[in-house]
N, C-alpha and C positions, 0 to 999 in steps of 0.2 A: 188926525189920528189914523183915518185909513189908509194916507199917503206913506204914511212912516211902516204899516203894515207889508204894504206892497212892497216896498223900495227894501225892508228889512228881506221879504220872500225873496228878491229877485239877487239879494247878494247871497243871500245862502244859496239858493238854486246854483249860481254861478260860483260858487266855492266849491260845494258836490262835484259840480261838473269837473271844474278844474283837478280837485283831491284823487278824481276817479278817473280822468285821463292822464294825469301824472302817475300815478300807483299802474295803470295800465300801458304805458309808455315804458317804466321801469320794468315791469314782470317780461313783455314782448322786447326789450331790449331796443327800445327807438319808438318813435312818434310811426314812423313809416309801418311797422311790423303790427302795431298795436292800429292802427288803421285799416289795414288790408285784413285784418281779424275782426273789426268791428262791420265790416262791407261784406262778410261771408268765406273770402278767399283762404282756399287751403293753405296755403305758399305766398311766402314773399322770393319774388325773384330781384336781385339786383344787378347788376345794370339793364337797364332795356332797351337802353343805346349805350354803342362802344365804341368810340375813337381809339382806333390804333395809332391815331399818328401819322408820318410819313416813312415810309420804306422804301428798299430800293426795288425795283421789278424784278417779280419770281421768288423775292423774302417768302422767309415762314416766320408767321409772327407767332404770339402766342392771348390768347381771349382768356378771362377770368370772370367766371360768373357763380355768385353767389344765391343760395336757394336753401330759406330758412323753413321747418316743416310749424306753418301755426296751428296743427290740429294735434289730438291726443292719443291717433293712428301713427301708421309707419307712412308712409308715401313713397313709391320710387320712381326715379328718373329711366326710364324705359328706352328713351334712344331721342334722337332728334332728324328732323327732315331740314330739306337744303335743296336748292336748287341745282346745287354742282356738288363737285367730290373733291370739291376746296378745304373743305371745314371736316377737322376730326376730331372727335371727341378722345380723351383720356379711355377713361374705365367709368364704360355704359354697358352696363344697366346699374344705378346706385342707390340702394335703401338708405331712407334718411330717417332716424328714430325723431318720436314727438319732440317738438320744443328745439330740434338742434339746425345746426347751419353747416352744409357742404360747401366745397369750391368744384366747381366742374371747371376744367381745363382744357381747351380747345386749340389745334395748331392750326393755322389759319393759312394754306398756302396760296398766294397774292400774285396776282396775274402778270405776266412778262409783257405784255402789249395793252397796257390800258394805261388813263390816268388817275383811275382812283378804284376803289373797291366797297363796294357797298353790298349788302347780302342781309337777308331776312332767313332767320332758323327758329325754328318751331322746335321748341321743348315737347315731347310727350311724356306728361307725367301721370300715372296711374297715382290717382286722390282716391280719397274715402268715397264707392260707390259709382267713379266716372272714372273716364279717362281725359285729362286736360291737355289743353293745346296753347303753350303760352309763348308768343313770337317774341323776340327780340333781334335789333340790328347790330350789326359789326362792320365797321366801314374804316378806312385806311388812304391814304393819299398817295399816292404812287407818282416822280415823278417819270418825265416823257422817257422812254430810254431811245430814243431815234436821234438821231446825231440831228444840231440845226442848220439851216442849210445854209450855207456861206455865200456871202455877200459881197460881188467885187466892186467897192469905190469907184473903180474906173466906169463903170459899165450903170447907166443910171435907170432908173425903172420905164421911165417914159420914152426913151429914146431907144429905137426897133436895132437889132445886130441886123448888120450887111454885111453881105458876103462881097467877095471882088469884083465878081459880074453886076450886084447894084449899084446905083449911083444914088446920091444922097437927094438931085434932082426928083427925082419919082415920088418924093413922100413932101407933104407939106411941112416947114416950118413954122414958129409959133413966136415971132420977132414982134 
C-alpha cells in the first residue's frame, strides 16, 4: 500500500512538472525561451554561433540575430563591440518592449587575404538594473584568392635546374 502511495506521488509530481513546462514552453514561445526564463536571464539571444557559409574574398555578407525580451521591463540593445570595423550593425540603439522579439541585422564585411573569418561581438544590452554583455560568433569560409602556383610536368621536384655552366656530373644520382 505504501508502494502504490509513492509510485502514485511520483507520476503526479512528474505530470505537474510536465503540465507546467509545457504551459510554460507555450506562454515563452519554445522550450529554449522558457528556459533562459527559468535560469534568471533577461533575454533570449539566437544564434550564438553563425555560419555564414562560404564567400568570395572582400563579400559583405549579411548576420541575423534574434533577441527575444523575457522580462516585463523594456530592454535595449545599446551598441556592440568587435575587434575590427568588419561588423556593422543596422539601427543601434533598439528598445525592445516585454514579451517581444527583434532581428538585428549586421553586414559583415569579410577579409580579401584570409581563409576564413571567425570574429566574436559582444551585445551590450541595457537589462533591468545592469548592463549585459552577451558574446556571440560569426564565422564564414573564404576561399584562397591567390592564384595556385603551376606545376611544370616536365620539371620534377627532386631533380635540381642546371644552368649550362653545370654538369649533371657534380650532383649525385640515385640509380
Amino acid at each position: 500500500m505504501k508502494r502504490h502511495k509513492i509510485l502514485f506521488s511520483l507520476i503526479g509530481a512528474t505530470t505537474l512538472f510536465l503540465l507546467l513546462f509545457g504551459i510554460g514552453s507555450l506562454w515563452f514561445s519554445g522550450v529554449a525561451h522558457f528556459l533562459a526564463f527559468i535560469n534568471g536571464k533577461a533575454l533570449y539571444l539566437a544564434p550564438r554561433t553563425l555560419d555564414l557559409g562560404s564567400h568570395a574574398a572582400g563579400d559583405e555578407a549579411f548576420a541575423t540575430f534574434k533577441i527575444t525580451n523575457l522580462t516585463s521591463k523594456e530592454i535595449s540593445v545599446i551598441g556592440i563591440r568587435t575587434s575590427c570595423a568588419c561588423t556593422l550593425p543596422e539601427d543601434l540603439p533598439i528598445a525592445i518592449a516585454p514579451g517581444k522579439t527583434v532581428d538585428v541585422e549586421m553586414a559583415v564585411s569579410l577579409p580579401r587575404f584570409s581563409s576564413s573569418y571567425d570574429e566574436t561581438i559582444v551585445f551590450m544590452i541595457a537589462e533591468p538594473n545592469r548592463l549585459g554583455m552577451h558574446p556571440v560568433r560569426i564565422m564564414a569560409n573564404i576561399p584562397n584568392p591567390l592564384p595556385l602556383p603551376v606545376v611544370n610536368d616536365e620539371e620534377s621536384d627532386f631533380a635540381p635546374v642546371l644552368t649550362d655552366a653545370e654538369s649533371t656530373d657534380d650532383y649525385p644520382t640515385h640509380e
